[in-house]
C-alpha positions as CSV (number, residue, x, y, z in Angstrom):
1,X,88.3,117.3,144.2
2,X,88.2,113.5,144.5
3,X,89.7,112.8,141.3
4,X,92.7,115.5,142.1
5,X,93.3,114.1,145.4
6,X,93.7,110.7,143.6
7,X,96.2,112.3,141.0
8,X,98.0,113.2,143.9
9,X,98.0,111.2,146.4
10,X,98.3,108.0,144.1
11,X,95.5,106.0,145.9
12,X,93.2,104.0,143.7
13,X,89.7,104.8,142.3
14,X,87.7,102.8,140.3
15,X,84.5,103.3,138.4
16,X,85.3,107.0,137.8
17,X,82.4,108.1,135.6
18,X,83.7,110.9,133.5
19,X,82.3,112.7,130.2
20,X,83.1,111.8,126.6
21,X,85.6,113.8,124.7
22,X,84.7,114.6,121.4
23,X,87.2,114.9,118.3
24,X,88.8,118.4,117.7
25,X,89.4,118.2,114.0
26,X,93.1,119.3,112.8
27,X,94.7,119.7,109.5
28,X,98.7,118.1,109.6
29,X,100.9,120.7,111.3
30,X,104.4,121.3,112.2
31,X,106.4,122.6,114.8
32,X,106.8,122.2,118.7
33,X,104.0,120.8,120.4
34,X,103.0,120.5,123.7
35,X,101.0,116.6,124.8
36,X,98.7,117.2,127.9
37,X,96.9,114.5,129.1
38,X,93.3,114.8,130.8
39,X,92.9,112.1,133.0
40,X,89.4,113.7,133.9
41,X,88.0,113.8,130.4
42,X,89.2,110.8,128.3
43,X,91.7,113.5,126.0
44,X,94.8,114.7,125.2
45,X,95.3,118.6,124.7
46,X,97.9,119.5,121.9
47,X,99.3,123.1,123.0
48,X,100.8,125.0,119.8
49,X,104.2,126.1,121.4
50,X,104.8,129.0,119.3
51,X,101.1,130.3,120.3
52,X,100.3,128.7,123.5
53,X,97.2,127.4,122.8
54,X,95.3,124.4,122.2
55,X,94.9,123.5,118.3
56,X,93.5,120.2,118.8
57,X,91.7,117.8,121.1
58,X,92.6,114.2,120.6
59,X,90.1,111.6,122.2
60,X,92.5,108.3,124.1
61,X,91.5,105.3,126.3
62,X,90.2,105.4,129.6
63,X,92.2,107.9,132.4
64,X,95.0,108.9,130.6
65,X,97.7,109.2,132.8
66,X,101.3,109.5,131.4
67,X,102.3,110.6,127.6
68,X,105.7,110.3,125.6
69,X,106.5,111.6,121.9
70,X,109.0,109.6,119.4
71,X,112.1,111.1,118.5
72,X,111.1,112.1,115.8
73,X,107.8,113.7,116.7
74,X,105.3,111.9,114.4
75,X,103.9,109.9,117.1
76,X,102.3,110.0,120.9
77,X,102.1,107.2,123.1
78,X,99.6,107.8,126.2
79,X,99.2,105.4,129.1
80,X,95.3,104.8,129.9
81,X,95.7,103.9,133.7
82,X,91.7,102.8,133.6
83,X,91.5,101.0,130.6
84,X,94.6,99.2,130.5
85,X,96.2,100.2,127.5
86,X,98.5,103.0,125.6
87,X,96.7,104.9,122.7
88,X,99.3,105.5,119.5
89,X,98.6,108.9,118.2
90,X,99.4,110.2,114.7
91,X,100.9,113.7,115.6
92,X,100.6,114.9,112.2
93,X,97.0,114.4,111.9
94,X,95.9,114.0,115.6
95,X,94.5,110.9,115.6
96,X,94.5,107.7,117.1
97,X,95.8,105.2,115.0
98,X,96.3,102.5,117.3
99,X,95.1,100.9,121.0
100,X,97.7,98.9,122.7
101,X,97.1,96.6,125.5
102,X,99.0,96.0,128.7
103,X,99.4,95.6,131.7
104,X,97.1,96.9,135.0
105,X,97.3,100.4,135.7
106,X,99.5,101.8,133.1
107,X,101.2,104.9,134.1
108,X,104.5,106.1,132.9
109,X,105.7,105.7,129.3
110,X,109.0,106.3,128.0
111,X,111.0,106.1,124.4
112,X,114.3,104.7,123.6
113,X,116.4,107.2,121.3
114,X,116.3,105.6,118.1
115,X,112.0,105.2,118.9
116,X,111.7,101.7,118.1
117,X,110.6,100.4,121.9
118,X,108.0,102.4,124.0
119,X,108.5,101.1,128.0
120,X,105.4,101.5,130.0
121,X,105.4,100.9,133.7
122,X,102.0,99.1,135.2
123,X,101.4,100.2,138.3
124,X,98.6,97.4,139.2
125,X,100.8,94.7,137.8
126,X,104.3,95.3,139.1
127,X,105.6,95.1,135.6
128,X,106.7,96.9,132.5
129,X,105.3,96.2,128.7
130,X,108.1,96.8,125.8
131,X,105.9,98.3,122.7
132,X,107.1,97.8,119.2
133,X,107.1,101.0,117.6
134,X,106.5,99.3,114.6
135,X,104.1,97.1,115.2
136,X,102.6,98.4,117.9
137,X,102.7,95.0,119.6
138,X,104.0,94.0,123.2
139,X,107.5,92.2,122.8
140,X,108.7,92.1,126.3
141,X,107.1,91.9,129.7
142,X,109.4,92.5,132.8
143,X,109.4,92.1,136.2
144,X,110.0,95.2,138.4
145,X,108.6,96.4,141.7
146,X,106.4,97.0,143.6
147,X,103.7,99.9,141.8
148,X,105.9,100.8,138.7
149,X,104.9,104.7,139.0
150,X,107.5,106.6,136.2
151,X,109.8,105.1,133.4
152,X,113.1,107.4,131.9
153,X,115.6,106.0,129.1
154,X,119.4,106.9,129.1
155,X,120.3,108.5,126.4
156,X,122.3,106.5,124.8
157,X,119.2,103.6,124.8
158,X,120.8,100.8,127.1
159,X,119.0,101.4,130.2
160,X,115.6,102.4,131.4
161,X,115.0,103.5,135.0
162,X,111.6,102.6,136.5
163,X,110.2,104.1,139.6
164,X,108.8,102.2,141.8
165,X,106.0,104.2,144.1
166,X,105.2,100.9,147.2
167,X,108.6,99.4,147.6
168,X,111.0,103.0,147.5
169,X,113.2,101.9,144.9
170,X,114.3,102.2,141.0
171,X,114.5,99.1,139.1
172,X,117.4,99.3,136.2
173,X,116.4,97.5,133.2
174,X,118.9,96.4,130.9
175,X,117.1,96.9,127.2
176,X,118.9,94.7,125.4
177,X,117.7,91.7,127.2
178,X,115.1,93.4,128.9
179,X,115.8,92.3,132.4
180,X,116.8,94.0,135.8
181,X,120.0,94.5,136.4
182,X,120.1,96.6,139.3
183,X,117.5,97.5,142.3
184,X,118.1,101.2,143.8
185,X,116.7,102.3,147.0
186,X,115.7,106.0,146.9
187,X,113.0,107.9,149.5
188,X,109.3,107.5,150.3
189,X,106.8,107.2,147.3
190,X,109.1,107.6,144.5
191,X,106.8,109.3,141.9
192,X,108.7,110.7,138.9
193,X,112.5,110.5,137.0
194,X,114.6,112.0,134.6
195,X,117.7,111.5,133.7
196,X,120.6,114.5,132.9
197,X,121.5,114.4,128.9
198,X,125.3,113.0,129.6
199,X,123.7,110.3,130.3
200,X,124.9,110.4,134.1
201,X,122.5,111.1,137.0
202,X,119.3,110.0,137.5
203,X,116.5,112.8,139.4
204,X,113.7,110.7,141.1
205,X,111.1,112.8,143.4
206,X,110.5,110.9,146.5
207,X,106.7,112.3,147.4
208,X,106.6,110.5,150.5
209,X,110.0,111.9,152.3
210,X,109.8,115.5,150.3
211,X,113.1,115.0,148.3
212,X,114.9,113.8,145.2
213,X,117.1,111.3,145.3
214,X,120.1,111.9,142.7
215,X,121.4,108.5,141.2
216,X,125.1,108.1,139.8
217,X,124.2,105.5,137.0
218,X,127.4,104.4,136.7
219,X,127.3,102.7,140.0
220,X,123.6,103.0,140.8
221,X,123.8,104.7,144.0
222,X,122.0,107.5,145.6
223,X,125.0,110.2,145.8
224,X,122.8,113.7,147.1
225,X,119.4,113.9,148.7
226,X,117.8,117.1,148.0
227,X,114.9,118.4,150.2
228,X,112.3,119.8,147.6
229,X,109.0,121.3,149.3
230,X,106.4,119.1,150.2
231,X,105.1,117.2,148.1
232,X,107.5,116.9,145.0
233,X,106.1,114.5,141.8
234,X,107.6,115.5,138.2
235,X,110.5,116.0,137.4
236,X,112.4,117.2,134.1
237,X,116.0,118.4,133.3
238,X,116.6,121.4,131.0
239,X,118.8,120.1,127.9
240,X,122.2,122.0,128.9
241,X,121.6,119.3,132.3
242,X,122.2,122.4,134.5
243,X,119.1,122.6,136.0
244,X,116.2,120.6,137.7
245,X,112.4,121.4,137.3
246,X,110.5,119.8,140.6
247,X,106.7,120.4,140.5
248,X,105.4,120.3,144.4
249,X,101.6,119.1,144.3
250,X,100.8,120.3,147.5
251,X,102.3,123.9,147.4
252,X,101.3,124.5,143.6
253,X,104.8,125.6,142.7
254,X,107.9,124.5,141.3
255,X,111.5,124.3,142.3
256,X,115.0,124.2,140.4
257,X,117.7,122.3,141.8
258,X,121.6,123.0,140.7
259,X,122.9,120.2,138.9
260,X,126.3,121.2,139.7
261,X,125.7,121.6,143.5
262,X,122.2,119.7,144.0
263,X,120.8,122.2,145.5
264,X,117.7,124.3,145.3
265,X,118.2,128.1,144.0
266,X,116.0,130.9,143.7
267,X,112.3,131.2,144.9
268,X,110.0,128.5,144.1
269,X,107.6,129.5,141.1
270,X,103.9,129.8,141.7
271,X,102.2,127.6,138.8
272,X,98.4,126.1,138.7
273,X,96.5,123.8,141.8
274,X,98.2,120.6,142.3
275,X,100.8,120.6,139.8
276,X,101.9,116.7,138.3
277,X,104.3,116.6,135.7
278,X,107.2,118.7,133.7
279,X,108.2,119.2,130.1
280,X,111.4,121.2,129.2
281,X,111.3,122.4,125.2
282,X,114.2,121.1,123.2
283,X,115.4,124.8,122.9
284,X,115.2,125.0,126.8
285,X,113.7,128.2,127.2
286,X,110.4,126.8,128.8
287,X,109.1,124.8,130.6
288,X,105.4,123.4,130.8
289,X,103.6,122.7,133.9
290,X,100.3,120.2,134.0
291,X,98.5,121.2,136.9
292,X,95.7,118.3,137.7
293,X,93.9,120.3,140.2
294,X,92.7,123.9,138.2
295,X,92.8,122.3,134.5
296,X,95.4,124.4,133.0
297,X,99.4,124.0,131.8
298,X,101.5,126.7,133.2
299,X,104.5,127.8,131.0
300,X,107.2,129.1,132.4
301,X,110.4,131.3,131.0
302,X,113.4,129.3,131.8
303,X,115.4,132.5,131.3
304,X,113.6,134.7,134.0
305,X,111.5,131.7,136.0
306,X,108.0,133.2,135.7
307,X,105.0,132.1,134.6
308,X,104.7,134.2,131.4
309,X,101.0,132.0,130.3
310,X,98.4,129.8,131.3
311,X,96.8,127.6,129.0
312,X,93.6,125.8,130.0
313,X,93.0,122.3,128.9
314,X,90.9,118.7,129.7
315,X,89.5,118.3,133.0
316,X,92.6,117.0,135.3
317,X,95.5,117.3,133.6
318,X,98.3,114.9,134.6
319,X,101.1,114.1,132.3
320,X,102.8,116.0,129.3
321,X,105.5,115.7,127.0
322,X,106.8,117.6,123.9
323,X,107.5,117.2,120.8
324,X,109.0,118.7,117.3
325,X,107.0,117.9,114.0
326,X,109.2,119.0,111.0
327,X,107.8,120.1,107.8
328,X,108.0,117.6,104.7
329,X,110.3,119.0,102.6
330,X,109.5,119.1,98.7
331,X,111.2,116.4,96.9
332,X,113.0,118.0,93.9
333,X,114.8,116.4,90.4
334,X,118.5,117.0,89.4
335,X,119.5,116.7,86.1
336,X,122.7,116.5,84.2
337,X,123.6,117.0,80.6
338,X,127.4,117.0,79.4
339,X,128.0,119.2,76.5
340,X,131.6,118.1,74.8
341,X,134.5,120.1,74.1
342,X,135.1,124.3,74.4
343,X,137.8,126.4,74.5
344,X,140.1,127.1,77.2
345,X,142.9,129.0,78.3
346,X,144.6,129.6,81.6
347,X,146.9,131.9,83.2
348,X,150.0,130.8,81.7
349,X,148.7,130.8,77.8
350,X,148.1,127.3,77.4
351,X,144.5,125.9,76.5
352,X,142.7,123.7,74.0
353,X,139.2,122.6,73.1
354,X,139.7,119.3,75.2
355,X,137.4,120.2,78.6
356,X,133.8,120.0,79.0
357,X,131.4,121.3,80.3
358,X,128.6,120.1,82.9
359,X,125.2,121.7,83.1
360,X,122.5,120.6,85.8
361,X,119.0,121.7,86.3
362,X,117.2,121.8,89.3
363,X,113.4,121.6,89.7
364,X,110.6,120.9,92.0
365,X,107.2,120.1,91.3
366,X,108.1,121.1,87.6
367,X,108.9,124.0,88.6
368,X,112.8,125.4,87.8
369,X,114.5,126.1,91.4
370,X,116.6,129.4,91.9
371,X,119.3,130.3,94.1
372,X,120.2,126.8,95.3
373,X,123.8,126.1,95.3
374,X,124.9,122.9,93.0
375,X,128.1,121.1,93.7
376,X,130.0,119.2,90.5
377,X,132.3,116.5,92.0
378,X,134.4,113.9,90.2
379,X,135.7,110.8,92.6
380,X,134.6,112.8,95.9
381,X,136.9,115.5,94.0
382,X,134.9,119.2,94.0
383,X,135.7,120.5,90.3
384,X,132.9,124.3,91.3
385,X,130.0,125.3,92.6
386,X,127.4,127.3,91.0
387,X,124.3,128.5,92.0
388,X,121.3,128.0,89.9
389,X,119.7,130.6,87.5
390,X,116.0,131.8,87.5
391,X,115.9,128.9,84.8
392,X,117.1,126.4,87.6
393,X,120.4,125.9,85.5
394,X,124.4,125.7,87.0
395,X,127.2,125.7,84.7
396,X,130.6,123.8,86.0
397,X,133.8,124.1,82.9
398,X,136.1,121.9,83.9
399,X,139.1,122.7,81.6
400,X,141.8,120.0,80.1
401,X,141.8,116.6,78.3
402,X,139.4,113.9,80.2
403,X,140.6,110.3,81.3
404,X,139.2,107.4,79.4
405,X,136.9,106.5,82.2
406,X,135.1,109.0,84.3
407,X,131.9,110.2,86.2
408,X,130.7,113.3,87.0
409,X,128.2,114.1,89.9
410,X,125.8,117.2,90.8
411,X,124.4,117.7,93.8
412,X,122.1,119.7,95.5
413,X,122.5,119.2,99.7
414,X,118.7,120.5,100.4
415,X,117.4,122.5,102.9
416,X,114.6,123.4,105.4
417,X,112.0,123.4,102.2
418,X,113.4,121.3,99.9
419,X,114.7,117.4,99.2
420,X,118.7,116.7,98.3
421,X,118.7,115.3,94.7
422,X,121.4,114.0,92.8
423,X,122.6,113.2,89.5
424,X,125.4,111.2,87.4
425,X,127.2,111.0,84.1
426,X,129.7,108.5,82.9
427,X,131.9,107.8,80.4
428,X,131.1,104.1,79.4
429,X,134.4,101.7,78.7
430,X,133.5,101.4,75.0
431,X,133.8,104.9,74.0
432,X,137.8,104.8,73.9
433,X,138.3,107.3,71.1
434,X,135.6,110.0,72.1
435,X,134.6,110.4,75.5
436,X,130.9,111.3,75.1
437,X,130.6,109.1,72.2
438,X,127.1,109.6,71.7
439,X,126.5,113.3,71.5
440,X,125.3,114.8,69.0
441,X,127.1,116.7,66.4
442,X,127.9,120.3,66.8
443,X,126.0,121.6,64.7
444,X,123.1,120.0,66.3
445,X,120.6,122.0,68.7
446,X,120.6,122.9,72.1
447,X,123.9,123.5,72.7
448,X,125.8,120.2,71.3
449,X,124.3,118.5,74.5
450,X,123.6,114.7,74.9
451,X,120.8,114.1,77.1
452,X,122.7,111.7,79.1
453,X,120.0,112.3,82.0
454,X,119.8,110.1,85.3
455,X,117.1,110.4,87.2
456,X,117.6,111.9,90.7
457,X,119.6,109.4,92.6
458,X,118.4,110.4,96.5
459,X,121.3,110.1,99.0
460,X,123.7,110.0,96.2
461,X,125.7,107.2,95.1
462,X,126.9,106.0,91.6
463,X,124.8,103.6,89.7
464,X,126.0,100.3,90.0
């Protein structure tokens, strides 16, 4: 229990002889994943949401403490409190792709919104290091206080909120010019923070004085002091900001504060042995729970508060974070053919043989795509919609003489499975007299129909 009492109690070990982790291997997945890191075995535990259990075991740096996930979910970055560095994970492989260095004691790591900087606090060093995301280089080095413990990021990227566990205060770093601009005095042994999605309250767990301190960040005062057990450490806020996870590592449980009233509600919820830090899924309907001290994640349903499974993981289990992986969707090829002249007619009697008419085909993978709605536009200007045949083909007439100059456009939007494609046709200046000059005659094959192709323009836009 020496290594657990550490986790806790935030004293400092050194020399900690722990095993090896070997590699789990893992095909490329998708979905909602849950990042666990084992402080106790050199790992990190990747907990398949939809099935609660571990699908792969992803070998860091020494002690990982703290973990955070990119926007976008592709990558993990875990702070490796003994070895002095953050290990970059691929997400979609499980794999570490690259090793970091930074400061002493790195503990908490946080993203900015758009996940180009990862901020890690270094709790031996009294400083934070500002990752690249694309370089995976260290850009920035600031100055904050005494044992930089936690890091959060406002959501709208400007600020980042570091804990800081020896002097009892936050440091507020501005992240354009990566500096403090504002020290914030909060209780004993600040430990963990989150910050509410409008961007207005900061939750920071005070382990030393039992509370959370609740931080207005538009003036960067403490405005509520909530007493929460005994020994509170993570904290995370569901994404509707109405409520407060607070794991208590002494009691093994967690509380929920109020948002609206700071206060706690309900019965605390029994989780694991020494619980350390909180994740909240993006759909906010659970909540996971590392618990250091009996080497599991408890996950809890937001809508009833109970522990509804227990997943076990590494050896001493400290931080976790989650994060979506979507599927790559299957690029696909529009085209578009003009065929010149037909009939028409409409209500009132009139017609001609002056309109035209626009066929598209849509395919993936060489493969004709059915059912997928096309849009025919002219100028912005929707002329139909048609959705495509078991041959991948929509039809748009569009009736009446056409200007001299003029483009039309199909478009497939996408969807969960598939790529957008576009594709354009225009009428060049020189054809003055005819206005798809270069078709072929009618008696000609397939349908009198120029194949005046474009190749799929992604995110639409007309050739220059």
């Amino acid at each position: 229990m020496l290594v657990r009492t550490w986790v806790a109690g935030l004293a400092v070990l050194a020399g900690l002889a722990v095993p090896i982790a070997m590699a789990t291997p893992a095909a490329a997945q998708t979905g909602t994943f849950t990042y666990a890191t084992n402080f106790g075995s050199d790992s990190v535990s990747v907990i398949d949401t939809a099935t609660n259990t571990v699908t792969a075991t992803v070998p860091v740096g020494d002690g990982p403490f703290d973990v955070a996930v990119t926007p976008n979910g592709t990558r993990a970055y875990v702070a490796n409190n003994n070895s002095d560095n953050v290990s970059v994970i691929d997400t979609t492989t499980n794999t570490v792709i690259a090793t970091v260095p930074v400061g002493d004691s790195p503990r908490g790591v946080a993203i900015t919104p758009d996940g180009t900087r990862a901020y890690v606090t270094n709790l031996g060093s009294d400083n934070v290091s500002v990752i690249d995301t694309t370089t995976n280089t260290v850009t920035a080095t600031v100055p904050v206080g005494n044992g930089p413990r936690s890091v959060a990021i406002t959501p709208d990227g400007t600020r980042a909120y570091v804990v800081n566990n020896l002097s009892n205060d936050v440091s507020v770093i501005d992240t354009t010019t990566n500096t403090v601009i504002a020290t914030v005095p909060v209780g004993v042994n600040p430990v963990g923070v989150a910050i509410t999605p409008n961007g207005t309250r900061a939750y920071v767990t005070d382990q030393g004085s039992a509370d959370v301190s609740v931080i207005d960040i538009a003036t960067n005062t403490v405005i509520a002091t909530v007493p929460a057990g005994t020994s509170p450490v993570g904290v995370a806020i569901t994404p509707d900001g109405t409520r407060a996870y607070v794991t208590d590592n002494a009691e093994g449980n967690v509380r929920v504060i109020d948002t609206a009233t700071n206060t706690v509600v309900g019965s605390p919820i029994p989780v694991g042995v020494s619980p350390n830090e909180v994740a909240i899924t993006p759909d906010g309907t659970r909540a996971y729970v590392a618990n250091a001290g009996s080497d599991n994640v408890s996950v809890i349903d937001i809508a009833t508060n109970t522990v509804i499974a227990t997943v076990p993981v590494g050896d001493v289990p400290v931080g976790v974070a989650i994060g979506t992986l979507a599927s790559e969707r299957i690029p696909t090829t529009l085209t578009l053919k003009v065929q010149k002249k037909w009939k028409w007619k409409n209500s009132r009697g009139a017609g001609g043989d002056d309109g035209v008419t626009l066929k598209a085909q849509l395919t993936a993978e060489g493969r004709p795509l059915a059912g997928k709605e096309i849009e025919f536009t002219t100028d912005s200007t929707v002329l139909c919609t048609d959705t495509t045949d078991s041959r991948g083909k929509a039809t748009c007439k569009v009736p009446g003489k056409q200007p001299n100059e003029i483009c039309y456009t199909a478009t497939f939007a996408g969807d969960d499975t598939y790529e957008p494609s576009t594709a354009t046709v225009c009428k060049s200046k020189d054809h003055k007299d005819d206005l798809w000059s270069e078709l072929p005659a009618p008696s000609d094959i397939h349908d009198d129909v120029h194949d005046l192709v474009q190749n799929t323009i992604a995110s639409a836009g007309l050739p220059g």
